[in-house]
C-alpha positions as CSV (number, residue, x, y, z in Angstrom):
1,X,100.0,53.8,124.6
2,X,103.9,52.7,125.7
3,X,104.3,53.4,121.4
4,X,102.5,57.1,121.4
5,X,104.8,57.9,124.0
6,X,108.0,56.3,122.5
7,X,107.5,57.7,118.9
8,X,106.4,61.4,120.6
9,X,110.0,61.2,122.8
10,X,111.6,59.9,119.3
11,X,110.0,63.0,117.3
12,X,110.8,65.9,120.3
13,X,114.4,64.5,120.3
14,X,114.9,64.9,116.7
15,X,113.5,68.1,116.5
16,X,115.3,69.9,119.7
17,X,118.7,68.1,118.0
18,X,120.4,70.7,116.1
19,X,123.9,70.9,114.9
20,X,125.8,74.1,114.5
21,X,127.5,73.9,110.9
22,X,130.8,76.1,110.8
23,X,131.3,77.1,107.0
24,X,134.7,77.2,106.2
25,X,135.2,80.3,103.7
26,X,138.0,81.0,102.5
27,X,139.1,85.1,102.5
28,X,141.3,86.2,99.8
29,X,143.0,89.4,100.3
30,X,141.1,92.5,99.7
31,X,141.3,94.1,96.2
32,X,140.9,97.4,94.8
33,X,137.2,98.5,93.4
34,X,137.5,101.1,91.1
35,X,133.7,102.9,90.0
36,X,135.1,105.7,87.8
37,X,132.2,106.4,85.8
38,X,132.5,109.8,84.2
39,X,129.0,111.6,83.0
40,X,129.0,114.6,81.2
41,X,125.3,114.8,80.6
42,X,123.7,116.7,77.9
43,X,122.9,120.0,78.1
44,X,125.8,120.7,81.2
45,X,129.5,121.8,81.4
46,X,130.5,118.4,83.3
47,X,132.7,119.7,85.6
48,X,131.6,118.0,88.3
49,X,132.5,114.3,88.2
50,X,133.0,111.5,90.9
51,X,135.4,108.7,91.3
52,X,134.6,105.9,94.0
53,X,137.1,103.5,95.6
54,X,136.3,100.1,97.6
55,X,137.5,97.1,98.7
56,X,136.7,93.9,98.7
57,X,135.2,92.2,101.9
58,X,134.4,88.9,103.3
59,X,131.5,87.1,102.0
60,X,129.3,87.5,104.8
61,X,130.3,91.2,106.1
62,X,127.6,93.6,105.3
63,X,129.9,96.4,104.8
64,X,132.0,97.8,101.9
65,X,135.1,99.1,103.1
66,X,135.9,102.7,101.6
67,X,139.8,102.8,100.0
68,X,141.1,106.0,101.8
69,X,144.1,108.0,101.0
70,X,144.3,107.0,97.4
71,X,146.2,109.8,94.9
72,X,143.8,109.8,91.9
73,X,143.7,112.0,88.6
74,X,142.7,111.9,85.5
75,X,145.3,113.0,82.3
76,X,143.6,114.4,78.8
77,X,145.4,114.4,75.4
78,X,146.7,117.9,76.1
79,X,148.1,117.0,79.6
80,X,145.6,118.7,81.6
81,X,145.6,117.1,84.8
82,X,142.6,116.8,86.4
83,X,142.8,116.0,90.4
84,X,140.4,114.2,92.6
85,X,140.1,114.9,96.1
86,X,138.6,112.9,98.6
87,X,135.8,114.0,100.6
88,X,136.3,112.6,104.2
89,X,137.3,109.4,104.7
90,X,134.4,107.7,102.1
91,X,136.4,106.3,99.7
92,X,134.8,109.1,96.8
93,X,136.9,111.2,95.1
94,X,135.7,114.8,93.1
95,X,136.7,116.6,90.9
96,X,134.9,120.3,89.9
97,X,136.8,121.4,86.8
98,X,136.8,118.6,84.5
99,X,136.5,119.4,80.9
100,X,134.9,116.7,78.9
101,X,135.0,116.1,75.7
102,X,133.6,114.0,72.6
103,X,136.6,112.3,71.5
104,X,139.0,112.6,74.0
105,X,141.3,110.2,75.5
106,X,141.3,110.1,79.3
107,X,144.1,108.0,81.1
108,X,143.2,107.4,84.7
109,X,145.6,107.2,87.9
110,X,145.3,106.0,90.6
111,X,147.9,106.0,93.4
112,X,147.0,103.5,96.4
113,X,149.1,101.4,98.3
114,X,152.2,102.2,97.0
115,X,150.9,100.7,93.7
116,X,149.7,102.5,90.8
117,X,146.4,101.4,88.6
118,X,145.7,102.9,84.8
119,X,143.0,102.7,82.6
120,X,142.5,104.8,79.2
121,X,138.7,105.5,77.6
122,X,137.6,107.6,74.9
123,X,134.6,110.0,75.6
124,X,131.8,108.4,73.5
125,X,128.8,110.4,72.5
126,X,125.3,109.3,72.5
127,X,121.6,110.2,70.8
128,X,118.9,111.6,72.8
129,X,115.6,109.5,73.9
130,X,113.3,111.1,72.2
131,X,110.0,109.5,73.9
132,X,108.4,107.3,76.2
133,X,106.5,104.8,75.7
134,X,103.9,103.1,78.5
135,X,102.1,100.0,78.3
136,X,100.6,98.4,81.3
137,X,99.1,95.1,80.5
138,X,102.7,93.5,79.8
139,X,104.4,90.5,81.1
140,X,103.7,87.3,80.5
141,X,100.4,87.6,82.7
142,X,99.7,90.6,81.8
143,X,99.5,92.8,84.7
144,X,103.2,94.4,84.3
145,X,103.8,98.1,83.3
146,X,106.8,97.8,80.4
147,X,108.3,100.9,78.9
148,X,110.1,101.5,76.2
149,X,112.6,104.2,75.6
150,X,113.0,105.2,72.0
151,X,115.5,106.6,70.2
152,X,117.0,106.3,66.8
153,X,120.8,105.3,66.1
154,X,123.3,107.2,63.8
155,X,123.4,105.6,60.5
156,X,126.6,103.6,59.2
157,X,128.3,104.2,62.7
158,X,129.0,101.0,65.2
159,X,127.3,102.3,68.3
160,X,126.7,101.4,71.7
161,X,124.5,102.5,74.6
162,X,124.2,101.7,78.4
163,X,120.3,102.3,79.9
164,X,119.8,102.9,83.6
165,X,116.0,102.8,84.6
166,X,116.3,104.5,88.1
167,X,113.4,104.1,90.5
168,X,113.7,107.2,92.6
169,X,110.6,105.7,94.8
170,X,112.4,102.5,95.7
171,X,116.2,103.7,95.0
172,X,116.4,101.3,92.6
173,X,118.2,100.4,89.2
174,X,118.1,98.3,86.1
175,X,120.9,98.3,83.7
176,X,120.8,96.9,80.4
177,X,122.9,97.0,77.1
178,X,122.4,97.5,73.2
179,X,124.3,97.6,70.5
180,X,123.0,98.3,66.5
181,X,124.0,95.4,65.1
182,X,120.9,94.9,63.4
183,X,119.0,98.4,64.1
184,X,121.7,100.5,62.5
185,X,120.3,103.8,61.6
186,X,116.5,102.9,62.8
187,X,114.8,104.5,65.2
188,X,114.6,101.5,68.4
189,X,114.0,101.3,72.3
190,X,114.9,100.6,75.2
191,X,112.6,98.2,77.5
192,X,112.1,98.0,81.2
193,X,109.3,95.5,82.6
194,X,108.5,95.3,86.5
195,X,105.8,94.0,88.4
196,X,106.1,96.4,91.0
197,X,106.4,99.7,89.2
198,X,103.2,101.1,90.2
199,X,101.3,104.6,88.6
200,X,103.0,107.4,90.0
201,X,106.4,106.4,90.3
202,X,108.9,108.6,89.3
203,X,111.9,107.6,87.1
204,X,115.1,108.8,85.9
205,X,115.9,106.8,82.4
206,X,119.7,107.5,81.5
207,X,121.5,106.6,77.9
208,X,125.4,106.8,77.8
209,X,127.4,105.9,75.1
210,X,130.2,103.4,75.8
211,X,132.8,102.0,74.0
212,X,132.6,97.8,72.3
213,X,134.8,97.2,75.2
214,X,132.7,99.0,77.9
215,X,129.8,96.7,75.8
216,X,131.2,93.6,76.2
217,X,132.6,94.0,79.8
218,X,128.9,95.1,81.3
219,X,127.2,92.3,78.7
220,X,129.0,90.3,80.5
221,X,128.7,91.4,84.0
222,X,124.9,91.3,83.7
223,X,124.3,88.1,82.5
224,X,126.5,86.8,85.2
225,X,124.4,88.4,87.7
226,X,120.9,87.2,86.0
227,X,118.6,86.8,88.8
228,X,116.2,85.5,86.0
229,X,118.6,82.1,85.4
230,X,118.5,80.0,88.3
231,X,119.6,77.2,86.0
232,X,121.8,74.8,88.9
233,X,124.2,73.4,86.2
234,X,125.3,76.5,84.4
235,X,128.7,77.3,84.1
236,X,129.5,79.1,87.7
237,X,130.4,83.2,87.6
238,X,133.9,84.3,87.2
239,X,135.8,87.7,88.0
240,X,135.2,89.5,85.1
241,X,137.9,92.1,84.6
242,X,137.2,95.7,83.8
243,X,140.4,97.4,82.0
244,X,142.1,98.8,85.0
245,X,145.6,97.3,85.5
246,X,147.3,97.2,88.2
247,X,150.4,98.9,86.5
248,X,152.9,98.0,89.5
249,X,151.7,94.7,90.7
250,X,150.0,92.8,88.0
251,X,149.1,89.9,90.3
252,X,146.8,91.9,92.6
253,X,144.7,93.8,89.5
254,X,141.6,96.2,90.6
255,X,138.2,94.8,89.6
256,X,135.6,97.4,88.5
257,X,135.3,100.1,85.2
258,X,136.8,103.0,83.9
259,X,134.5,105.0,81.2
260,X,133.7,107.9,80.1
261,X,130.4,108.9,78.6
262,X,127.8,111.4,77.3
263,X,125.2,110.6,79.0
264,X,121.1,112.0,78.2
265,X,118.9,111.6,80.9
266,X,114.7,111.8,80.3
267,X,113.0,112.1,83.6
268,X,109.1,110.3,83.4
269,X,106.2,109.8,86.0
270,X,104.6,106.7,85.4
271,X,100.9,107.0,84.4
């Protein structure tokens, strides 16, 4: 009995024993976050456009701290200057006369800090999804919807194209990337696969065209944030640089994108 007692005393000490582990992170300096995505979506004048600036935060802070105060325009080919205002103090920027253009080459400014960031894209146009394929006994047990977006790619031209599949149920978004290496010309799709998506869900499915660069920076970026890996002895993420510079101090450079895109946008229920 003296042993029941003395191994139940043992156990109840171990448990009620608990150290407090202070993790030691280290906090780097807050950078810039520049989201200067540009639509003009088919079909509209794209006059309306949004710019949003962050900064970074401590690992474990749950908020994203707005950039306020920034000076930020956008210059065309012909010097029209195009201003964004801030609304508030929320860190997003509009504009309401932009005038996009297939071709064009856009320079972004952006004045924060007493340092000045650029970035230059060229407005890249893109093909229309043409339909909308369902199939609901996908994945690899076979009760996933999948859809596919078609749509077929200019012959003899190097093209690339950015999908969002938008959940407007859930607020959700997957992006994923294509190029036509080895579908130029051919009609192809898009694919989107989730367990949850349920009938009835609506979904906004958006194709942009993007530049190699714009490619290879979000090919990147998305593979890096794979939740599908999980493999423990992979080579760990690094910052992966967008092609904003930080034209006055090239030390402290932004992270985040600055594009510029037609952009076609199919709207689908699912069934």
């Amino acid at each position: 009995m003296k042993k029941i007692f003395k191994t139940i005393f043992i156990l109840l000490t171990l448990i009620s024993c608990e150290d407090v582990i202070d993790i030691d992170v280290n906090n780097a300096e807050p950078r810039l976050v520049i989201d200067a995505s540009i639509h003009w979506l088919k079909g509209t004048n794209g006059n309306t456009q949004l710019i949003q600036l962050s900064l970074t935060a401590p690992y474990f802070d749950d908020a994203i701290p707005p950039a306020t105060g920034a000076n930020v325009f956008i210059l065309d080919s012909s010097n029209n200057t195009f201003n964004f205002i801030e609304e508030g103090n929320t860190g997003i920027y509009k504009n309401e006369n932009f005038i996009p253009a297939i071709g064009e080459i856009y320079n972004l400014n952006i004045l924060y800090n007493n340092e000045t960031y650029i970035a230059t894209e060229t407005m890249t146009p893109v093909v229309p999804i043409e339909s909308i394929e369902q199939k609901n006994d996908g994945g690899f047990s076979g009760d996933e919807i999948e859809i596919k977006a078609y749509y077929t790619d200019p012959e003899n031209i190097e093209n690339y194209y950015l999908f969002e599949f938008l959940i407007l149920d859930t607020n959700s978004s997957t992006l994923e990337v294509y190029d036509d290496e080895f579908t130029d010309g051919n009609q192809i799709f898009a694919f989107y696969s989730d367990e949850d998506l349920e009938s009835g869900d609506q979904m906004l499915i958006r194709n942009s065209g993007i530049s190699e660069r714009t490619y290879e920076f979000l090919n990147i970026l998305l593979q890096q944030t794979d939740e599908d890996s999980g493999d423990p002895f992979e080579t760990q993420p690094a910052t992966v640089r967008g092609n904003c510079i930080n034209e006055t101090n090239p030390d402290n450079f932004p992270l985040g994108y600055f594009r510029v895109s037609e952009t076609d946008v199919f709207t689908y229920v699912v069934e």
